[in-house]
C-alpha positions as CSV (number, residue, x, y, z in Angstrom):
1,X,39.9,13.2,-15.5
2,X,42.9,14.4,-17.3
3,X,44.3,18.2,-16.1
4,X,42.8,20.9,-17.8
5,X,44.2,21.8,-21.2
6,X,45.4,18.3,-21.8
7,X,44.7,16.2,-24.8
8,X,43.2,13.0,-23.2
9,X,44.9,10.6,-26.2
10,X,42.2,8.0,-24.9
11,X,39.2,10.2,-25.7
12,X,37.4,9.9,-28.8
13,X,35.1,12.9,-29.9
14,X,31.9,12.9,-28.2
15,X,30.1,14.7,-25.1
16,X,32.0,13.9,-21.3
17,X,31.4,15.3,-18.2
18,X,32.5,19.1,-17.9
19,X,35.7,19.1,-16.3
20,X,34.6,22.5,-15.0
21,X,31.2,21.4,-13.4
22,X,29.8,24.6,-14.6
23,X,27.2,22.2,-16.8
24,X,26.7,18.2,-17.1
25,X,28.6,17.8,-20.3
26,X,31.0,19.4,-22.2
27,X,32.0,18.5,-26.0
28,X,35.4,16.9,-26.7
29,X,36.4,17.1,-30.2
30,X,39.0,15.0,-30.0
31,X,41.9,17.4,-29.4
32,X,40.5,20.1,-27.1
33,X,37.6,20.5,-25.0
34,X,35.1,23.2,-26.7
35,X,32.4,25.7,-25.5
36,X,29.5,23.2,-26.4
37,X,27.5,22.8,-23.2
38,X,24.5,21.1,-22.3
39,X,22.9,20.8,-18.9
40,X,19.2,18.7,-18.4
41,X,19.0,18.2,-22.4
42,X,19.7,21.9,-23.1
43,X,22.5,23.4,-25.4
44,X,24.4,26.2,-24.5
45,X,27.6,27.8,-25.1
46,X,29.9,28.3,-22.4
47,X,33.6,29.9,-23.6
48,X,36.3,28.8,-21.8
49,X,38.9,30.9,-22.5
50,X,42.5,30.0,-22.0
51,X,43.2,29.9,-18.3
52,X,42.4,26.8,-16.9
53,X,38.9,26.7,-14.2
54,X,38.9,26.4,-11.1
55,X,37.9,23.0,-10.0
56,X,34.8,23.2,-7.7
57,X,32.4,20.4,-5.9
58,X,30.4,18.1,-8.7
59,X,27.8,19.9,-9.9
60,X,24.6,19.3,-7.8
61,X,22.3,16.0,-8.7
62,X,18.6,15.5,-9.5
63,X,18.8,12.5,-7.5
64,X,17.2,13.8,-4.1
65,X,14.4,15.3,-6.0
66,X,13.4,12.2,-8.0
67,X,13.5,10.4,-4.6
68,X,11.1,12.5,-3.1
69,X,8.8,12.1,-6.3
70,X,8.8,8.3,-6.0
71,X,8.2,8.1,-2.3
72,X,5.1,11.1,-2.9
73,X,4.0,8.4,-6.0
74,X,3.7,5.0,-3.7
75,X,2.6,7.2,-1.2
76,X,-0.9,8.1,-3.2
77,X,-0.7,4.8,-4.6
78,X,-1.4,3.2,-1.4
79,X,-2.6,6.0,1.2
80,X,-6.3,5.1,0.4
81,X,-6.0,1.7,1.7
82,X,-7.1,0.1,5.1
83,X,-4.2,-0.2,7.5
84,X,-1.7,0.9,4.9
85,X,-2.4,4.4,5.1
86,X,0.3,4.7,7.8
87,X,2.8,3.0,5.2
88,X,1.1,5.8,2.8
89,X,1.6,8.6,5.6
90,X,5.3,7.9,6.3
91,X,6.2,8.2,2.5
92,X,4.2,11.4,1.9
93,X,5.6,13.0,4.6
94,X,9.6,11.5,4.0
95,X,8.8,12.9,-0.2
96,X,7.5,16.2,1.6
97,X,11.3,16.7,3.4
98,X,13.5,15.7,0.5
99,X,11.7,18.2,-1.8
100,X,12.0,21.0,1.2
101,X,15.3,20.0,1.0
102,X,15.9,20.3,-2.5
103,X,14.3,23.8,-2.8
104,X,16.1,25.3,-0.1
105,X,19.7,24.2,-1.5
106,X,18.3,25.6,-4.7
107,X,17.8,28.7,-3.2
108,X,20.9,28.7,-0.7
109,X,22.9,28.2,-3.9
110,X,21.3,30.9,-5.9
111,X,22.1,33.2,-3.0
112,X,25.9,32.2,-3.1
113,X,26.2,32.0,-6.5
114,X,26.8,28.6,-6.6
115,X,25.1,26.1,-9.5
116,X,21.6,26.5,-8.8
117,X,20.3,22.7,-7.6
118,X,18.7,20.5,-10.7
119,X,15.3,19.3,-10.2
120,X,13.3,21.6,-8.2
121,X,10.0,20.9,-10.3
122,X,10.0,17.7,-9.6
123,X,10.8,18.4,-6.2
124,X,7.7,20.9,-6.1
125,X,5.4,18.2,-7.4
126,X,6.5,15.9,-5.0
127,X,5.1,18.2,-2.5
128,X,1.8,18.4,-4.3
129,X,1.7,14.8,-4.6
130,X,2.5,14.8,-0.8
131,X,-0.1,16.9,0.2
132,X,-2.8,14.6,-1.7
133,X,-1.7,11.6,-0.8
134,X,-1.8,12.4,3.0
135,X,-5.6,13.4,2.3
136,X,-6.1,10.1,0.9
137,X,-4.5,8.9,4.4
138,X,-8.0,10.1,5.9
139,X,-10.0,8.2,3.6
140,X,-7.6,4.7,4.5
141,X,-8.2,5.9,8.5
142,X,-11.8,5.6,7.7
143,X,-12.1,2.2,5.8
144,X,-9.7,0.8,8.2
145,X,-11.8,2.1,11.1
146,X,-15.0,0.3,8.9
147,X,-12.9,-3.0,8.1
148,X,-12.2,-3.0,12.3
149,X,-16.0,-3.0,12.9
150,X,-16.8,-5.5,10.0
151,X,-14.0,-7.9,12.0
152,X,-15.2,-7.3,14.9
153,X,-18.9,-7.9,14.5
154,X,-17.5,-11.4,12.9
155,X,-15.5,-12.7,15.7
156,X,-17.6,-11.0,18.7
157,X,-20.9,-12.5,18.2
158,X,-22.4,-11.3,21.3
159,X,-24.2,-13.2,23.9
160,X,-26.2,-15.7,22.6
161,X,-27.6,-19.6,23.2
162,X,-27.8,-21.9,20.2
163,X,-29.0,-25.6,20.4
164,X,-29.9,-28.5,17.8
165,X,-33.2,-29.4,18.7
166,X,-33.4,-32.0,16.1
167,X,-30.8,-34.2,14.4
168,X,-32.4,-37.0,11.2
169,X,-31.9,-39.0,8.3
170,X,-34.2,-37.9,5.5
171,X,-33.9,-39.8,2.1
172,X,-30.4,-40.7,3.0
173,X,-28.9,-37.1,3.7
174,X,-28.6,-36.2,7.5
175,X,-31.2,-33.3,8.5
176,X,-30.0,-30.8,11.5
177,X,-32.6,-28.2,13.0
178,X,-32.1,-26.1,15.7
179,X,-32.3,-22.6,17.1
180,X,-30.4,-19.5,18.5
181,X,-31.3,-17.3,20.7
182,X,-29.8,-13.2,21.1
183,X,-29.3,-12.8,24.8
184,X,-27.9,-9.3,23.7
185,X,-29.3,-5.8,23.8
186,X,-29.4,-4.8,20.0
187,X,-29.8,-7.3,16.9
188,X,-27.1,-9.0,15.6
189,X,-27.0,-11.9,12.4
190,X,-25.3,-15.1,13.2
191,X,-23.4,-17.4,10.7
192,X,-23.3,-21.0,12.3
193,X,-20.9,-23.9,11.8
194,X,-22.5,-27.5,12.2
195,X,-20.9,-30.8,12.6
196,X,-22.1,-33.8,11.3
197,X,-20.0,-36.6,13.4
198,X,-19.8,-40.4,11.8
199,X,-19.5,-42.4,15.4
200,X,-17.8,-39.2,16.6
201,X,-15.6,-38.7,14.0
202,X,-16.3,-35.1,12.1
203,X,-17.6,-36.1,8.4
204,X,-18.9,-33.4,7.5
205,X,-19.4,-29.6,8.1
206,X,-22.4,-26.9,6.9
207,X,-22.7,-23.2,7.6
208,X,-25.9,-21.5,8.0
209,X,-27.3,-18.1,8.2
210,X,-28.7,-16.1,10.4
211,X,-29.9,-12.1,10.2
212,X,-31.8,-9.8,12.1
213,X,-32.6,-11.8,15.6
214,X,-33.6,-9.0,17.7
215,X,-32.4,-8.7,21.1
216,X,-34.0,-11.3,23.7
217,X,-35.5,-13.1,20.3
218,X,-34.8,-16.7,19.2
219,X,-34.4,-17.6,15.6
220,X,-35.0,-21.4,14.1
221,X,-32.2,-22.7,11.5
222,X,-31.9,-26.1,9.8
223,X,-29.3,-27.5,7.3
224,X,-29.2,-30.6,5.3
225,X,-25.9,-32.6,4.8
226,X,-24.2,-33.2,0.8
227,X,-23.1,-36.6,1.7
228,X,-25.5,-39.6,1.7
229,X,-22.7,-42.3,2.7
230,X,-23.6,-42.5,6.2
231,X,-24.9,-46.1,6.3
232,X,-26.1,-47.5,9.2
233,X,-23.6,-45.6,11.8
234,X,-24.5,-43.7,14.3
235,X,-24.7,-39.7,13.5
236,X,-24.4,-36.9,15.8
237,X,-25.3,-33.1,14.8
238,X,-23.0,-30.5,17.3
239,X,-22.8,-26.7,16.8
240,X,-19.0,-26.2,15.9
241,X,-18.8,-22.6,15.8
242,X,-20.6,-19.2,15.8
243,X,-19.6,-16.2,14.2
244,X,-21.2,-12.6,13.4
245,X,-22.3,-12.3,9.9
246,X,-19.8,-12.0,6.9
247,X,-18.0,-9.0,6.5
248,X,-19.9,-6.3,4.8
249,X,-22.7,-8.9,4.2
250,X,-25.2,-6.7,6.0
């Protein structure tokens, strides 16, 4: 920036930075810098006078507070959801600092009589948006609590004892029955994995279900096999897994 009360011969008229910082922009009109202010889209007229200013700090920046909107924006975005409600936490509270942050320079300034810090509304809604999206947090808490349970139930079966009991061709398919029984102390729904096994090779797989065996009860299950290429080989039926029902299947 060219010393005050020069005539920057590169400059063409238009709006520049204020070489005062008082405001954003000042109007050059090609010879001389005139009292045609603006500061966040406004107009104003700011006389300059004939001594030169006193060059201060840049003026202050909107940049902390739009910052701390964004992060308060993702934060409600994804606060709701299982397991990233802690992503959703961290933001909201981060957004909540930078607008503290913002405010209180705004009002340290004010106090000095220094230019008052841009950007304090969106630094206030920042903090609303805060404030909601850490609420939503508790909702995400609680369906990741609920997803955790639905998991669990999947993987953890309980106790149990399954068999095939019979294992048949029937019109050319392959025909498994068989039975499991809950050796647990509440009811539980099983999803079973059976192998069909082509002179012990796997050929082919089928999952069955199973819901509501009480504790101590035994529940029968059968499934019947897609292919009908077995020939004459010898077929075995084998339990390849169990699992809890499907999540949220109940």
């Amino acid at each position: 920036m060219e010393p005050w009360g020069s005539e920057p011969p590169k400059f063409a008229a238009g709006w520049y930075p204020d070489p005062t910082h008082r405001f954003e922009f000042r109007y050059y009109n090609g010879e001389r810098w005139t009292a045609d202010v603006s500061r966040q889209s406004n107009r104003y007229v700011d006389p300059i006078g004939t001594a030169p200013p006193t060059f201060g700090p840049p003026p202050p920046s909107r940049a902390m507070a739009v910052t701390a909107l964004v992060f308060s924006l993702c934060a409600v975005a994804i606060a709701w959801l299982p397991f990233l409600f802690v992503v959703g936490a961290a933001g909201a509270i981060t957004a909540v600092i930078l607008g503290v942050l913002v405010l209180r320079r705004s009002a340290r300034n004010t106090g000095a009589g220094q230019p008052v810090a841009i950007g304090q509304g969106l630094a206030v809604g920042a903090i609303c948006t805060s404030i909601a999206a850490l609420a939503l947090c508790v909702v995400g808490f609680h369906l990741t609590r609920v997803v955790l349970r639905e998991v669990d139930k999947l993987v953890n079966p309980g106790p149990h004892e399954v068999q095939i009991d019979r294992c048949e061709r029937e019109d050319g398919h392959i025909v498994a029955e068989g039975s499991i029984r809950n050796d647990d102390t509440e009811t539980h729904g099983y999803t079973i994995t059976i192998a069909y096994r082509l002179d012990g090779d796997r050929w082919e797989t089928d999952s069955v279900r199973v819901i509501d065996v009480g504790a101590g009860e035994r529940a029968d299950f059968s499934s019947t096999s897609d292919s009908v290429s077995f020939s004459s080989a010898a077929v075995t039926c084998t339990i390849d897994n169990v699992f809890g029902p499907a999540p949220f299947s109940d």
